[in-house]
Residue frames as a rotation matrix with the C-alpha (Angstrom) as fourth column:
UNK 1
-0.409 -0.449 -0.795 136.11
-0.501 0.838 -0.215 -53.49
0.763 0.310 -0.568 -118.23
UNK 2
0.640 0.453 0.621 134.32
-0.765 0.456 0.455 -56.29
-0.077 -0.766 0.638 -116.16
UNK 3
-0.541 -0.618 0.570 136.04
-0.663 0.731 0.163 -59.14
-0.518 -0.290 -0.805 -114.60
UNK 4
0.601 0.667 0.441 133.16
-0.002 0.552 -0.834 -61.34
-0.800 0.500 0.333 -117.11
UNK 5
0.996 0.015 -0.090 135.03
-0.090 0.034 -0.995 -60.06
-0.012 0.999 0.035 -119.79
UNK 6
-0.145 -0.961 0.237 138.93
-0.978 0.176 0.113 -60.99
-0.150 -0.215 -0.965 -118.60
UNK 7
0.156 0.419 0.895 137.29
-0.584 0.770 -0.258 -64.06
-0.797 -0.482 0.365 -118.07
UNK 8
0.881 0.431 -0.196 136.18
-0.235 0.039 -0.971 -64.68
-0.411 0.901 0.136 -121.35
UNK 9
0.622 -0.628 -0.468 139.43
-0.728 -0.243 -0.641 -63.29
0.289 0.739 -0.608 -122.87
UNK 10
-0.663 -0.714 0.224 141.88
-0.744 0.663 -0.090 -66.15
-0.084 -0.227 -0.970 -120.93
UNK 11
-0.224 -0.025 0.974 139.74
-0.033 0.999 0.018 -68.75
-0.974 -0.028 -0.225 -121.46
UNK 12
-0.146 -0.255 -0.956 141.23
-0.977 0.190 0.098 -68.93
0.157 0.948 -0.277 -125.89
UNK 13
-0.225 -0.046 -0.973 141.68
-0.055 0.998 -0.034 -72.60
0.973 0.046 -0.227 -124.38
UNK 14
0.681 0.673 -0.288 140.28
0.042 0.356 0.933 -74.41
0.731 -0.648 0.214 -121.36
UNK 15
-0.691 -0.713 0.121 141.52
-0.122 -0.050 -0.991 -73.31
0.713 -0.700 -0.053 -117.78
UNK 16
0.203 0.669 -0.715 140.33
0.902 0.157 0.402 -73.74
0.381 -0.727 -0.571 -114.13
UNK 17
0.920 0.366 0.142 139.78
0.311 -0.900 0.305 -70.76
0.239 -0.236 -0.942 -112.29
UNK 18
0.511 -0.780 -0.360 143.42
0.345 -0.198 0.918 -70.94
-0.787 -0.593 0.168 -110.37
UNK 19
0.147 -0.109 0.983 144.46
0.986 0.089 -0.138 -70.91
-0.073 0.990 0.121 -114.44
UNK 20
-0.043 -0.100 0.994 142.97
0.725 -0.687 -0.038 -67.69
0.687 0.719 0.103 -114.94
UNK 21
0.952 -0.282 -0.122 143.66
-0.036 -0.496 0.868 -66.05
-0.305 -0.822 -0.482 -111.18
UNK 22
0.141 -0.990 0.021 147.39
0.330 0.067 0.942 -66.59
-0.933 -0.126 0.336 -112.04
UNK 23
-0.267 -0.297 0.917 147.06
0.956 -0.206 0.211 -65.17
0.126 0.932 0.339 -115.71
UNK 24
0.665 0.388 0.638 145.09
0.358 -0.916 0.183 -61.91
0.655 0.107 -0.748 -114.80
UNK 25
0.826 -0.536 -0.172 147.90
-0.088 -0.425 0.901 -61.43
-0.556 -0.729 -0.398 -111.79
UNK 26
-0.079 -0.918 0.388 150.86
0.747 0.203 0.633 -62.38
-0.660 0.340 0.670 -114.24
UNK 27
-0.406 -0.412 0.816 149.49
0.913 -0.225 0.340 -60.04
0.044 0.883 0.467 -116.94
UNK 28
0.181 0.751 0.635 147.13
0.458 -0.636 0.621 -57.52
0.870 0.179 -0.459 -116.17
UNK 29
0.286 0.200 -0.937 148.10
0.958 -0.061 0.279 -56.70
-0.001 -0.978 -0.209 -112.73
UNK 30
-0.958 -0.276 -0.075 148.78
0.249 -0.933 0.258 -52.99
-0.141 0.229 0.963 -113.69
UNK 31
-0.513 0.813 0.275 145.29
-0.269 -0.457 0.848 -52.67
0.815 0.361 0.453 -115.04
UNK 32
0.203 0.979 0.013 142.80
-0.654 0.125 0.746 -55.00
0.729 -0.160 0.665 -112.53
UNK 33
-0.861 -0.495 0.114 143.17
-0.355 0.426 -0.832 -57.02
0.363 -0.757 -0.543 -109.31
UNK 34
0.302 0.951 0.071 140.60
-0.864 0.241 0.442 -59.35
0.403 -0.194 0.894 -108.43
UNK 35
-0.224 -0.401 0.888 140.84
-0.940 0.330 -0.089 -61.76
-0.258 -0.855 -0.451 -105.45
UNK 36
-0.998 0.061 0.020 140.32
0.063 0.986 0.151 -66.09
-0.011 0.152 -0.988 -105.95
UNK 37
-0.501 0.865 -0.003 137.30
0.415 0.238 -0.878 -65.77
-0.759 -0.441 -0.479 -104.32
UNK 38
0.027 0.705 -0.708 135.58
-0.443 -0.627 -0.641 -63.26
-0.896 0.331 0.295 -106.87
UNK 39
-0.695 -0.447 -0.563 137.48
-0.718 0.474 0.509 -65.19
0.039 0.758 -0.651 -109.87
UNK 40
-0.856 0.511 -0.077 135.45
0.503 0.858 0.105 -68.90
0.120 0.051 -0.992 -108.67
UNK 41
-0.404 0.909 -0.104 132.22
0.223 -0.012 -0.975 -66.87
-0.887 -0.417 -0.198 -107.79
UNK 42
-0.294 0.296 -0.909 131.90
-0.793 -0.606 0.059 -65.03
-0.534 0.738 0.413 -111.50
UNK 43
-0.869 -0.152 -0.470 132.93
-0.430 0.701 0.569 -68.62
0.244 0.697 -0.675 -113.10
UNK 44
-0.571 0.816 -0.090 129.85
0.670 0.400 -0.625 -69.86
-0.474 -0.417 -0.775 -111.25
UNK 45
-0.205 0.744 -0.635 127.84
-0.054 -0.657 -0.752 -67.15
-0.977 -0.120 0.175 -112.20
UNK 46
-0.484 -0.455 -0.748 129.08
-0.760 -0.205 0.616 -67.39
-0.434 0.867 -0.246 -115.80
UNK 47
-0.916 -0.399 0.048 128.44
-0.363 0.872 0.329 -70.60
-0.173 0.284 -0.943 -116.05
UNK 48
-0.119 0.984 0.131 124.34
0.800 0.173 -0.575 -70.40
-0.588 0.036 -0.808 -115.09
UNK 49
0.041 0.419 -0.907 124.23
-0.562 -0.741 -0.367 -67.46
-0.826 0.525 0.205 -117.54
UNK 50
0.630 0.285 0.722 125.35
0.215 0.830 -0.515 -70.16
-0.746 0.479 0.462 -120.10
UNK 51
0.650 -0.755 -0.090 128.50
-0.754 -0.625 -0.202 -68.18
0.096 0.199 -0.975 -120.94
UNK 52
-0.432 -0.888 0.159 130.97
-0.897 0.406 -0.174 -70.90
0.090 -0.217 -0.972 -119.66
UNK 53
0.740 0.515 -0.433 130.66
-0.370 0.849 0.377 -75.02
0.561 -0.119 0.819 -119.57
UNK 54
0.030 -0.588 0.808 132.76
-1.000 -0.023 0.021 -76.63
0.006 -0.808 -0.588 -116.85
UNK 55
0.685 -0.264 -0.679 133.94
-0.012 0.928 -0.373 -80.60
0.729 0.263 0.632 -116.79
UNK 56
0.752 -0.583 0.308 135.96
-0.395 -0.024 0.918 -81.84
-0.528 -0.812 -0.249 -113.84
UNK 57
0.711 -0.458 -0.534 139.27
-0.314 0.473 -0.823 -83.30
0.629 0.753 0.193 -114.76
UNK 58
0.646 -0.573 -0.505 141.88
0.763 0.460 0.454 -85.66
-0.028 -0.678 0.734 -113.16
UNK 59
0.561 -0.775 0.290 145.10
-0.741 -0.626 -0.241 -83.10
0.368 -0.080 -0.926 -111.48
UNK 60
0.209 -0.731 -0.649 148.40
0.107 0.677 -0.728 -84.62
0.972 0.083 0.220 -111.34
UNK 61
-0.620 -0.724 0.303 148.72
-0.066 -0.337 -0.939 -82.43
0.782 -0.602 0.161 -108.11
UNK 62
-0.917 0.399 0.012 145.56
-0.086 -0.168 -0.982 -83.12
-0.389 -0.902 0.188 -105.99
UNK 63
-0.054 0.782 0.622 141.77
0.544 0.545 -0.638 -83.75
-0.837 0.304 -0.455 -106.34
UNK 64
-0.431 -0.184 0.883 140.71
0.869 0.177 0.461 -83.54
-0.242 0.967 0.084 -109.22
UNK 65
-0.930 -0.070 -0.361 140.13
-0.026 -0.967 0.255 -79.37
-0.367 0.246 0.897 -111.24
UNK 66
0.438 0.899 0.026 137.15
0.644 -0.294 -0.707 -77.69
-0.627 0.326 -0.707 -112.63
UNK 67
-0.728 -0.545 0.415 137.93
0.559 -0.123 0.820 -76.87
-0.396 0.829 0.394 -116.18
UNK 68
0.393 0.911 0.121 136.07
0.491 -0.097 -0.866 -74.24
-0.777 0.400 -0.485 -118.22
UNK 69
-0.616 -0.373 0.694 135.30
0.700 0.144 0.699 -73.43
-0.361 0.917 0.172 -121.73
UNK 70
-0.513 0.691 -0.509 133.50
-0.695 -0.682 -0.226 -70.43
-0.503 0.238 0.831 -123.50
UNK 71
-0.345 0.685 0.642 130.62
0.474 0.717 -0.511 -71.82
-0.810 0.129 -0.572 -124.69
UNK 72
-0.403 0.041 0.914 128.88
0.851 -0.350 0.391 -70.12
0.336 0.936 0.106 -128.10
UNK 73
0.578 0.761 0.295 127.41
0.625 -0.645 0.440 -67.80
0.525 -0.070 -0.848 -126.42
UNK 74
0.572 -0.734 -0.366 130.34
0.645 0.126 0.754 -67.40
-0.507 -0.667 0.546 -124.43
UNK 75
-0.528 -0.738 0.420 132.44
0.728 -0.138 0.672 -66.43
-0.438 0.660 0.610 -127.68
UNK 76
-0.181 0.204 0.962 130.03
0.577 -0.770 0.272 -64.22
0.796 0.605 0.022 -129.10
UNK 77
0.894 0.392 -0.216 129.73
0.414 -0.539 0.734 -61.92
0.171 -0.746 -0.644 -125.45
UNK 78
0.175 -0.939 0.295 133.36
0.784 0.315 0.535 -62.26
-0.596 0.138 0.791 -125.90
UNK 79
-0.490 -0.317 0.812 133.48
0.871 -0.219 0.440 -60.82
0.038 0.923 0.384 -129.30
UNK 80
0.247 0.934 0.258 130.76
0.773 -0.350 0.528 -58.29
0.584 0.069 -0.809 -128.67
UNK 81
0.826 -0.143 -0.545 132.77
0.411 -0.509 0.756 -56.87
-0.385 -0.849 -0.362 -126.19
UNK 82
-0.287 -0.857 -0.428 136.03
0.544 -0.514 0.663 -56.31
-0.788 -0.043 0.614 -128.06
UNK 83
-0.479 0.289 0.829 134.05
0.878 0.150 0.455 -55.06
0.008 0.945 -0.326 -130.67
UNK 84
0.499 0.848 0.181 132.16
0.780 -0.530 0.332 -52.55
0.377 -0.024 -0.926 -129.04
UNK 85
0.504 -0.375 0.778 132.93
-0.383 -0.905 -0.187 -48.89
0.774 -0.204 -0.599 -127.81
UNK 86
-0.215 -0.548 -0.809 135.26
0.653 0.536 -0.536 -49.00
0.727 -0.643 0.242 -124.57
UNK 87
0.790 0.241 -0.564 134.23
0.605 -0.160 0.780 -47.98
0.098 -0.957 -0.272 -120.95
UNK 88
-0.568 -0.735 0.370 135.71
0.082 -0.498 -0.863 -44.91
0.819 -0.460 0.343 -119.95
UNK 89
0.869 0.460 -0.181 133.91
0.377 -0.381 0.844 -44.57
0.319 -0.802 -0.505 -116.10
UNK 90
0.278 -0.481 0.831 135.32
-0.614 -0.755 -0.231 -42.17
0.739 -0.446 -0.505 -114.00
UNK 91
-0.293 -0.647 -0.704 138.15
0.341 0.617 -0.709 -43.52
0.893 -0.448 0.040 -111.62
UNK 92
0.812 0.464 0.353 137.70
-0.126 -0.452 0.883 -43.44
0.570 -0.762 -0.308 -107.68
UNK 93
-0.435 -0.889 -0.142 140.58
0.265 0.024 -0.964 -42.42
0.861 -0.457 0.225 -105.53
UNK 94
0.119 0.364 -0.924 139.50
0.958 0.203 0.203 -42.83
0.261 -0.909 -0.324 -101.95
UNK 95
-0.344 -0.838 -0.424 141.99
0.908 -0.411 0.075 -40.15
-0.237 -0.359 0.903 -101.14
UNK 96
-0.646 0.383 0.661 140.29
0.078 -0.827 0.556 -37.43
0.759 0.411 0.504 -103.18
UNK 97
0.362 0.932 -0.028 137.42
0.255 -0.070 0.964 -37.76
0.897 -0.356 -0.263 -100.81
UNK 98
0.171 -0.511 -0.843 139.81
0.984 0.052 0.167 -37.71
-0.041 -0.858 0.512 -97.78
UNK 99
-0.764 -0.631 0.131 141.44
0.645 -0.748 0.158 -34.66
-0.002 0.206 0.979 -98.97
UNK 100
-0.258 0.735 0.627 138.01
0.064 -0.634 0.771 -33.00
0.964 0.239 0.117 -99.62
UNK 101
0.737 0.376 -0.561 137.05
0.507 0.241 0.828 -33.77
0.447 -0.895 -0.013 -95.25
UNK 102
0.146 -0.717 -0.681 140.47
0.981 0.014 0.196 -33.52
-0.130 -0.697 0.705 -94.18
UNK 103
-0.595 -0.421 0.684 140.54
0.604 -0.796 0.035 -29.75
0.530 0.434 0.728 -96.02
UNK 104
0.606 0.739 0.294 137.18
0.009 -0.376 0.927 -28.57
0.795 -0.559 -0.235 -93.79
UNK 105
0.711 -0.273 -0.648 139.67
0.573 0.760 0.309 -29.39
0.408 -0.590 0.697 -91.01
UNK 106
0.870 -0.480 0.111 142.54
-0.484 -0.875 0.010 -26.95
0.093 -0.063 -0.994 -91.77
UNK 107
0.555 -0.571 0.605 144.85
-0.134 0.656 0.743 -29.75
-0.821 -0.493 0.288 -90.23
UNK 108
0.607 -0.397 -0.688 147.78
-0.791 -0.388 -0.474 -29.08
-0.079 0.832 -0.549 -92.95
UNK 109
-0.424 -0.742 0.520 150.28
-0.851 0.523 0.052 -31.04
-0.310 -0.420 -0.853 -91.19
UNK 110
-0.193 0.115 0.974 147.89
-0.081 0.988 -0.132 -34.52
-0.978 -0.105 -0.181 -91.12
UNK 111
0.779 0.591 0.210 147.08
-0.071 0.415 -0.907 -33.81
-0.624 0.691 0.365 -94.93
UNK 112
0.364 -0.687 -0.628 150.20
-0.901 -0.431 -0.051 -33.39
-0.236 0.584 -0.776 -95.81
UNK 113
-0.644 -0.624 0.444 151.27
-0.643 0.755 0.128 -36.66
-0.414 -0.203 -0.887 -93.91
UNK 114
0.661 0.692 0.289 147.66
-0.092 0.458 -0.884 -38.11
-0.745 0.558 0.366 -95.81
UNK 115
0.966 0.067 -0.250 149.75
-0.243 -0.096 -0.965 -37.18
-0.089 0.993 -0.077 -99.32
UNK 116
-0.021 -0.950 -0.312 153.27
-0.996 0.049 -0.081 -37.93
0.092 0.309 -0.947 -98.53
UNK 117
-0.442 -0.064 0.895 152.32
-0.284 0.956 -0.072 -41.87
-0.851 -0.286 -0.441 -97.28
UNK 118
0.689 0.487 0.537 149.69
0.288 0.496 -0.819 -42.03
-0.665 0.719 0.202 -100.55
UNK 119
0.586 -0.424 -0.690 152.64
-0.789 -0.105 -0.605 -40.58
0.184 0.900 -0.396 -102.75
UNK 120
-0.513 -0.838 0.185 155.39
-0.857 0.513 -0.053 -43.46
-0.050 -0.186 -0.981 -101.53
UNK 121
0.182 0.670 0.719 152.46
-0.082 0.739 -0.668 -45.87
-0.980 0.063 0.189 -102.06
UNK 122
0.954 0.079 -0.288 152.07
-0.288 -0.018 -0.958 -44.61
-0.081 0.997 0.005 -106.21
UNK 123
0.467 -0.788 -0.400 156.03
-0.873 -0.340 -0.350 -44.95
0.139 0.513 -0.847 -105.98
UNK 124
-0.142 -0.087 0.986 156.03
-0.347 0.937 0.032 -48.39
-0.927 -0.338 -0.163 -104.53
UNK 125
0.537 0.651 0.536 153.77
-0.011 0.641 -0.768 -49.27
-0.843 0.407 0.351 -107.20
UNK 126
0.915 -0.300 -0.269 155.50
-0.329 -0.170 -0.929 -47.31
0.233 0.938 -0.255 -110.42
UNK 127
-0.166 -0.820 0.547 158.91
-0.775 0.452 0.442 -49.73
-0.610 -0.351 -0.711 -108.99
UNK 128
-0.197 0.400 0.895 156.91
-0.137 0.893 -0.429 -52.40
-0.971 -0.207 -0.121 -109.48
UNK 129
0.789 0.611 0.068 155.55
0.180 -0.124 -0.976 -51.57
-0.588 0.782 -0.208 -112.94
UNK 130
0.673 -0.439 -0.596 158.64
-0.725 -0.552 -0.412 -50.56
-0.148 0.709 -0.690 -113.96
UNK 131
-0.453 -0.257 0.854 160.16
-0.222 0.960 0.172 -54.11
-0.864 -0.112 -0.492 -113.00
UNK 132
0.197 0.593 0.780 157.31
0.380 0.688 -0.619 -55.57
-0.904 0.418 -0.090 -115.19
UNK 133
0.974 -0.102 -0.202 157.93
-0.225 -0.360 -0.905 -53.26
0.020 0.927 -0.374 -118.47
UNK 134
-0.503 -0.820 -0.273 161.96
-0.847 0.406 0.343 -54.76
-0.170 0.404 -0.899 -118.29
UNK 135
-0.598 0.084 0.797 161.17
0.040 0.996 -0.076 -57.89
-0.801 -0.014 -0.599 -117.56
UNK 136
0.526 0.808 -0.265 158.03
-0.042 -0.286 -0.957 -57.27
-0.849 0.515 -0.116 -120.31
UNK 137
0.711 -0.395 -0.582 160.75
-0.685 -0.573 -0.449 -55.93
-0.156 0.718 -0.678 -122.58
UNK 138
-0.667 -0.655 0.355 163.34
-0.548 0.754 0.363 -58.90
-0.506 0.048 -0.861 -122.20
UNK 139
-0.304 0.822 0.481 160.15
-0.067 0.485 -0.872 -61.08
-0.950 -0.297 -0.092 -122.68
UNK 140
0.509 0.666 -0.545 159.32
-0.287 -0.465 -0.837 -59.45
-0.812 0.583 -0.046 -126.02
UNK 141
-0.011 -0.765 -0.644 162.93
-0.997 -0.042 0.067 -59.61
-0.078 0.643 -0.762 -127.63
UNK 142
-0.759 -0.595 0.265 162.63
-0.616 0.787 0.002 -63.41
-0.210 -0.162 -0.964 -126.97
UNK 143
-0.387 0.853 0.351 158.83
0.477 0.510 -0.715 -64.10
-0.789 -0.109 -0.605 -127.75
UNK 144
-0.238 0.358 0.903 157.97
0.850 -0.372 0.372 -61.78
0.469 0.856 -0.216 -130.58
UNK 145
-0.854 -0.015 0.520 156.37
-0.091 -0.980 -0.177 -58.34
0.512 -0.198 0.836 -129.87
UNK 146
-0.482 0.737 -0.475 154.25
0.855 0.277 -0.438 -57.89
-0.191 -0.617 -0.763 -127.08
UNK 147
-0.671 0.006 0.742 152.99
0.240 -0.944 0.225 -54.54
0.702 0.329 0.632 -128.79
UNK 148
0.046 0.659 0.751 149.99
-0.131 -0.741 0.658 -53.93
0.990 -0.129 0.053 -126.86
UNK 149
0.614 0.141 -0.776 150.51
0.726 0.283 0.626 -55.45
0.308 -0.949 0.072 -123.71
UNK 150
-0.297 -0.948 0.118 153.39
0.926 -0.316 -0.209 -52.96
0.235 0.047 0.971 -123.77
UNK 151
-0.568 0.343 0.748 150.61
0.264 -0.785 0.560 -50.00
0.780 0.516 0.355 -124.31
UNK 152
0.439 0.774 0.457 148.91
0.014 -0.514 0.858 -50.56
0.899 -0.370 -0.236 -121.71
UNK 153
0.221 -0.408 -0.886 151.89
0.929 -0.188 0.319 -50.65
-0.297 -0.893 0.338 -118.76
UNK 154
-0.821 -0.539 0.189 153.07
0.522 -0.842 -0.136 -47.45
0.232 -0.013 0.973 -120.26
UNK 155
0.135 0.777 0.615 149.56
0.012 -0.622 0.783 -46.01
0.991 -0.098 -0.093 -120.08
UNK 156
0.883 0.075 -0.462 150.02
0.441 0.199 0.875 -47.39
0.158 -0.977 0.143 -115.87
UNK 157
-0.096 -0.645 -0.758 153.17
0.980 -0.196 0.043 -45.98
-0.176 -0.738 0.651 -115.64
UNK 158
-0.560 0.008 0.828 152.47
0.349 -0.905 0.245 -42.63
0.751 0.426 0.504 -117.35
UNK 159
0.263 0.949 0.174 149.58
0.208 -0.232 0.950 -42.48
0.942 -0.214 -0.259 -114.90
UNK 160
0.626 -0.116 -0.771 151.49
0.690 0.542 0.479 -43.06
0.362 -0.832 0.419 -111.98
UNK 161
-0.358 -0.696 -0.622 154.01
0.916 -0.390 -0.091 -41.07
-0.179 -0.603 0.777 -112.57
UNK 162
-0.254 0.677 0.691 151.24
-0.094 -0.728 0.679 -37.97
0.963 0.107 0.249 -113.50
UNK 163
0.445 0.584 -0.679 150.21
0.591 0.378 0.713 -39.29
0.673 -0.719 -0.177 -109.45
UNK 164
-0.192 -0.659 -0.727 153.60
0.899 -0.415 0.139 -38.87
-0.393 -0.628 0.672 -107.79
UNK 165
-0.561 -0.171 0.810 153.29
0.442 -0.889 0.118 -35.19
0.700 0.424 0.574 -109.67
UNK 166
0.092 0.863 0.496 150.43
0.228 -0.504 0.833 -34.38
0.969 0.036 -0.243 -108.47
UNK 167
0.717 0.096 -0.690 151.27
0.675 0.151 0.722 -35.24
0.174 -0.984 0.044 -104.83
UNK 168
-0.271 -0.945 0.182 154.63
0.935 -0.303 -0.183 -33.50
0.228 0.120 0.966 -105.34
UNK 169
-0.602 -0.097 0.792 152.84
0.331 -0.934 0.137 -30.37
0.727 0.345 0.594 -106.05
UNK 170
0.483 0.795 0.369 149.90
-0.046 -0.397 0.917 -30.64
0.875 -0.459 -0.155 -103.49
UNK 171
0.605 -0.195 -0.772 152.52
0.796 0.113 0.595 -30.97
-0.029 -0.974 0.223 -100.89
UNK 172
-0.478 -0.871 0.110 154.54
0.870 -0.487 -0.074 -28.24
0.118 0.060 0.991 -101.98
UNK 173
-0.379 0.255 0.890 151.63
0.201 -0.916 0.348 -26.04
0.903 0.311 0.295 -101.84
UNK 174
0.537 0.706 -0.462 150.24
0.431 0.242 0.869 -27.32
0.725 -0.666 -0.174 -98.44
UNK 175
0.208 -0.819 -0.534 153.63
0.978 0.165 0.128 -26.54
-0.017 -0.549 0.836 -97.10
UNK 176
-0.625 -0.554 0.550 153.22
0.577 -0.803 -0.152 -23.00
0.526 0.222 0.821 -98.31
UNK 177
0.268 0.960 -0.078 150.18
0.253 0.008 0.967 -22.59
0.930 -0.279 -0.241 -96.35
UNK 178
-0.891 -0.426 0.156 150.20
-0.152 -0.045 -0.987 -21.09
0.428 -0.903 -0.025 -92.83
UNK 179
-0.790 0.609 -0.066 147.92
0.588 0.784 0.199 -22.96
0.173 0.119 -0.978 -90.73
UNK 180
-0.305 0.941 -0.148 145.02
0.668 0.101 -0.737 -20.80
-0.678 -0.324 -0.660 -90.32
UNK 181
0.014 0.434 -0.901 144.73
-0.643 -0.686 -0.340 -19.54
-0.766 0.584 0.269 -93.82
UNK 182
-0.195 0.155 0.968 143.40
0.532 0.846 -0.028 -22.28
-0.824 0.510 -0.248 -96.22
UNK 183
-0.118 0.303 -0.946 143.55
-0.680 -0.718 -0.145 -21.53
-0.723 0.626 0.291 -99.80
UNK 184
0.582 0.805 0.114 142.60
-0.370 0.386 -0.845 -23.27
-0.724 0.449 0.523 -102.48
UNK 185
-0.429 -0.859 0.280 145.31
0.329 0.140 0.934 -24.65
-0.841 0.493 0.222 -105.08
């Protein structure tokens, strides 16, 4: 998934960038997190690819917005995209790479404390997600079915909580470890 093609999808009707920085954080923030700054640089970029047309308009709240619209070419890069196969790339967890240094090391203790701070992180998060799938779920019973948006927080929490597992277990095994005999899990 490319932030080109979020783009695309929130702009059904004309929005300014703040528009669709506050829709990808209201809806998607389980799947994709992208900062203001990358949001107004793509829409620029978009825009000289000939993907997006922009128009200033008057704001009730300050100077006046930069509105954009998919443009035909716009809609069919769009379409092309939900159409086509989906991107599976392989995920990067920093942490894996830590864990792979910090194991040359022996230093049980600091990887443990490496996996208990990055498991209470995943559990921060699967709170957080699990906030959004009530609220999500209230949302639905009162708006109609959100069917897929629904699919893809369970897919984030399933994942998450497949995280906290994982940590669970690599501490429990680090912990069985005495420190100068490293095995392997």
């Amino acid at each position: 998934m490319s932030l080109k093609n979020l783009i695309l999808g929130y702009l059904e009707k004309p929005a300014s960038g703040y528009d669709i920085k506050r829709s990808i954080d209201e809806s998607l923030s389980h799947l994709w997190a992208a900062e203001s700054s990358q949001v107004y640089s793509k829409l620029r970029a978009m825009e000289k690819q000939g993907l997006l047309k922009s128009t200033k308009e008057k704001s009730s709240k300050g100077p006046d917005r930069r509105v954009y619209r998919r443009t035909r070419e716009g809609e069919k890069t769009f379409t092309d995209w939900l159409e086509s196969d989906p991107e599976l790339s392989h995920e990067r967890l920093s942490v894996l790479a830590q864990l792979h240094f910090l194991s040359r090391s022996r230093n049980h203790e600091q990887t443990t404390t490496l996996l208990e701070g990055v498991r209470d992180r995943f559990v921060e998060r699967l709170e957080k997600y699990k906030a959004l799938e009530a609220a999500e779920s209230r949302k639905a019973d009162e708006e109609g079915d959100e069917f897929f948006d629904k699919l893809a927080l369970d897919l984030s929490v399933r994942t998450l909580q497949a995280r906290i597992e994982w940590c669970n277990d690599a501490i429990g095994q680090l912990k069985q470890l005495s420190p100068g005999e490293p095995k392997h899990a």
